[in-house]
ZARO-674559 format. One record per residue (C-alpha): residue number from 1; x, y, z. Coordinates in nm, 4 decimals, padded with zeros to 6 digits. Example, Ala and Ser with C-alpha at 12.3 -4.5 7.8 and 13.67 -1.06 7.14 Angstrom:
BEGIN
<k: 1, X: 01.2300, Y: -00.4500, Z: 00.7800>
<k: 2, X: 01.3670, Y: -00.1060, Z: 00.7140>
END
This chain:
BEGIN
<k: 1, X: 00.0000, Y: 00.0000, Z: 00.0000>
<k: 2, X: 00.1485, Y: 00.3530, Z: -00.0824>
<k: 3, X: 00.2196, Y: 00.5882, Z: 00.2133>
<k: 4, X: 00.1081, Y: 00.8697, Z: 00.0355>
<k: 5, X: -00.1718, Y: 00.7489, Z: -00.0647>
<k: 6, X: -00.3229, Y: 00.5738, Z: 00.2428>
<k: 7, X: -00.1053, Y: 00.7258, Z: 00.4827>
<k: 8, X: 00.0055, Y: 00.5255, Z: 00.8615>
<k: 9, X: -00.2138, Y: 00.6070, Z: 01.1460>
<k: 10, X: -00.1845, Y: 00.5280, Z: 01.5289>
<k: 11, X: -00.4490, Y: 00.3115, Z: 01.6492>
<k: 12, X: -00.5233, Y: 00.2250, Z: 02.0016>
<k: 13, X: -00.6961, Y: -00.1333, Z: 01.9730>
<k: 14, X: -00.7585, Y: -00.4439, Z: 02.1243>
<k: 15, X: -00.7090, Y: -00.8000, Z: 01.9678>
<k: 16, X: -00.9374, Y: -01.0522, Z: 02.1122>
<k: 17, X: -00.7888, Y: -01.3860, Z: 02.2360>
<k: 18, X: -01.1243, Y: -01.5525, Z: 02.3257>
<k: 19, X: -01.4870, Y: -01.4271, Z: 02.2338>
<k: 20, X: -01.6505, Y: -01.2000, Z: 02.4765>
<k: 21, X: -01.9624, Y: -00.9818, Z: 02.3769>
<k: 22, X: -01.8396, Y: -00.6577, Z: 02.4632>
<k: 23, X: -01.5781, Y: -00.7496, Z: 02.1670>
<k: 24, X: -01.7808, Y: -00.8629, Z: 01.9037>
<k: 25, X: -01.4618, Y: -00.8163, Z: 01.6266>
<k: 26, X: -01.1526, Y: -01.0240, Z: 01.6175>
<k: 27, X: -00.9818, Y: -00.6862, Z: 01.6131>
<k: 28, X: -01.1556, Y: -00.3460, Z: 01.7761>
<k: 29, X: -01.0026, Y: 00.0034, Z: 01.7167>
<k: 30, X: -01.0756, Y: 00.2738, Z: 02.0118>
<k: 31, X: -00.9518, Y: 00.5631, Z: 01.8831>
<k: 32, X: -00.7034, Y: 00.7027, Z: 01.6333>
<k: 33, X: -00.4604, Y: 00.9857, Z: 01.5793>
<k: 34, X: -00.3570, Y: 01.1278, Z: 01.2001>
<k: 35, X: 00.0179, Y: 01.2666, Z: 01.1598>
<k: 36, X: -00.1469, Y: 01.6218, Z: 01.1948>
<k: 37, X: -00.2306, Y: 01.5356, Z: 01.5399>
<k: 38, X: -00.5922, Y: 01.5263, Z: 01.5288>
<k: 39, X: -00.7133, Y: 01.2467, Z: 01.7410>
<k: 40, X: -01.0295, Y: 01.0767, Z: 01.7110>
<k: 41, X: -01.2255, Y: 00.8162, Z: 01.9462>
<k: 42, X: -01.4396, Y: 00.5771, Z: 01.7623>
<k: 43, X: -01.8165, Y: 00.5570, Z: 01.8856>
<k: 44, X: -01.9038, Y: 00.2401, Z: 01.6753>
<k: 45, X: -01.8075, Y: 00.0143, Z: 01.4034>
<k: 46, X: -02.0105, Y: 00.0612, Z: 01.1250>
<k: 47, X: -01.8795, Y: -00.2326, Z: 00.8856>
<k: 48, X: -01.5831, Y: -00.4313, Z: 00.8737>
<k: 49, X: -01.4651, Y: -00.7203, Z: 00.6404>
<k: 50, X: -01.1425, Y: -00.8662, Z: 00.5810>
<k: 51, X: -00.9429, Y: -00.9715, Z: 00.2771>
<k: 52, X: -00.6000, Y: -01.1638, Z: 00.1886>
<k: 53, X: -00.3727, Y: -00.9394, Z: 00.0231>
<k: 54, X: -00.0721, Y: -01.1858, Z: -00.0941>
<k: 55, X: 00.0754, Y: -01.3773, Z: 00.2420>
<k: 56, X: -00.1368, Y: -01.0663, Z: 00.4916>
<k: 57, X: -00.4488, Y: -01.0056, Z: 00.5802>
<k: 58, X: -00.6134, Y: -00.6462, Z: 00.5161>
<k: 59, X: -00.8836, Y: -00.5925, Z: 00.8060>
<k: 60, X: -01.1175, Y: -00.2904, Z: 00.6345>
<k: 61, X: -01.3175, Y: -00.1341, Z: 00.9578>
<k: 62, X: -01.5529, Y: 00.1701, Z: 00.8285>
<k: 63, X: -01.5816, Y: 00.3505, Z: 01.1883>
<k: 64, X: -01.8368, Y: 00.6621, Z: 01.3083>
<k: 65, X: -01.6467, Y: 00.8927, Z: 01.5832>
<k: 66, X: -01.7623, Y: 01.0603, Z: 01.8407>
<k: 67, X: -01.7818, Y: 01.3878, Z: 01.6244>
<k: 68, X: -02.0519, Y: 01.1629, Z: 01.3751>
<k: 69, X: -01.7867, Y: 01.1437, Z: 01.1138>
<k: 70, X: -01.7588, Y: 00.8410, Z: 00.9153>
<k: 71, X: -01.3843, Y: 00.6890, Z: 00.8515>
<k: 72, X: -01.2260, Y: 00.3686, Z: 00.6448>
<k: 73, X: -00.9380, Y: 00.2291, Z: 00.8038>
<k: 74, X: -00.7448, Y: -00.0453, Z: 00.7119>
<k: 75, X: -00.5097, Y: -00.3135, Z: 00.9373>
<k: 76, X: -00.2653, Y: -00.4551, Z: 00.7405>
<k: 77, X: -00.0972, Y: -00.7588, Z: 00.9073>
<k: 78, X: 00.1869, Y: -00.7701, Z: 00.6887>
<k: 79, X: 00.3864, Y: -00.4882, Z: 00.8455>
<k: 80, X: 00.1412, Y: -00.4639, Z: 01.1064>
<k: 81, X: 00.0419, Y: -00.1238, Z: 01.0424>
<k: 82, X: -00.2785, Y: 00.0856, Z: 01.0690>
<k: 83, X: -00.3901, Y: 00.3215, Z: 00.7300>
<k: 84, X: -00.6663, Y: 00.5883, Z: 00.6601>
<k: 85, X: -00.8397, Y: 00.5005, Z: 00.3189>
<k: 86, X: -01.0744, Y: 00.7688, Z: 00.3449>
<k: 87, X: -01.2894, Y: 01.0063, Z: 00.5665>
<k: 88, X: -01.6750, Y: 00.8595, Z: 00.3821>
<k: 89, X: -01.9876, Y: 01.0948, Z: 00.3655>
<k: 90, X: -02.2296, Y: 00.8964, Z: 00.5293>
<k: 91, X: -02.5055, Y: 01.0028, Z: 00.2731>
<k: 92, X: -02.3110, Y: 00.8604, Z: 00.0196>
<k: 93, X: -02.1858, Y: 00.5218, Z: 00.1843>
<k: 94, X: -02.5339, Y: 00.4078, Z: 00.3333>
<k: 95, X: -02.7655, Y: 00.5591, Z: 00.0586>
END
């Protein structure tokens, strides 16, 4: 994935060793910070899927924060990084 054009975020998450309720998702982002240093804590996760991507696995989360904005982020366990695809219009995305 290119830097530029998904660039690395910080991501405080949890990875879930055994199914509980209160963590319905394999892996759950809390809250995120860009490089501009505008942080961002995550209300609810909207959709999620996951895909292979040559020997990783690309985790797709499409999150709603606490301000009611709608973001696509991405996990990628290759390098085990976190990525912003996009901030969505939620018009658009659940229309």
């Amino acid at each position: 994935m290119s830097e530029e054009k998904y660039p690395p975020i910080n991501v405080l998450n949890v990875v879930r060793g055994f199914h509980r309720a209160e963590l319905p998702h394999h892996i759950t982002p809390f809250r995120f910070e860009l490089r501009s240093g505008e942080k961002h804590h995550i209300k609810s996760i909207r959709q999620t899927h996951k895909e292979r991507v040559g020997k990783a696995m690309h985790y797709h989360f499409v999150v709603v924060t606490k301000e009611d904005r709608y973001f696509h982020l991405i996990f990628d366990t290759g390098p085990l990084i976190w990525r912003l695809v996009q901030e969505v219009d939620s018009a658009q995305f659940f229309s």
